[in-house]
C-alpha positions, 0 to 999 in steps of 0.5 A: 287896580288902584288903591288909596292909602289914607294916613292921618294922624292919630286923635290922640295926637296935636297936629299942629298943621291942622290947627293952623289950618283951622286959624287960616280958615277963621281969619278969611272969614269961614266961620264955624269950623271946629277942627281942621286935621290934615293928613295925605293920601297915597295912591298906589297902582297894582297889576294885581291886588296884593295879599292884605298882609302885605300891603298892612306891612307895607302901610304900617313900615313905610307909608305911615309912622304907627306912633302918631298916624293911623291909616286905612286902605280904600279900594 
């Protein structure tokens, strides 16, 4: 089983790689963006799901900082 982990940083926080980003696009000419905010994707295999608390523990503690990110799970 795959489960895919998304972090990004929190709307309340500048994201400076977003921003440049969202410059980049706009020089080469793609107009019309507004925002650009960039975070990662954690892909994790399991033999078998792991109970929710855990992988919420393991989500907040390791994958993401909880004072600038926020995460959700996908399945």
């Amino acid at each position: 089983m795959k489960m895919q982990v998304v972090v990004m940083p929190k709307k309340t926080v500048l994201d400076p790689q977003g921003v440049a980003v969202r410059d980049a696009l706009h020089e080469i000419g793609l107009g019309g963006v507004t925002g650009v905010r960039v975070g990662k994707i954690v892909e994790i295999e399991f033999q078998s799901p792991p109970p929710p608390a855990e992988l919420d523990r393991v989500c907040r503690d390791l994958l993401s900082n909880p004072v600038v990110e926020e995460y959700s799970v996908l399945s």
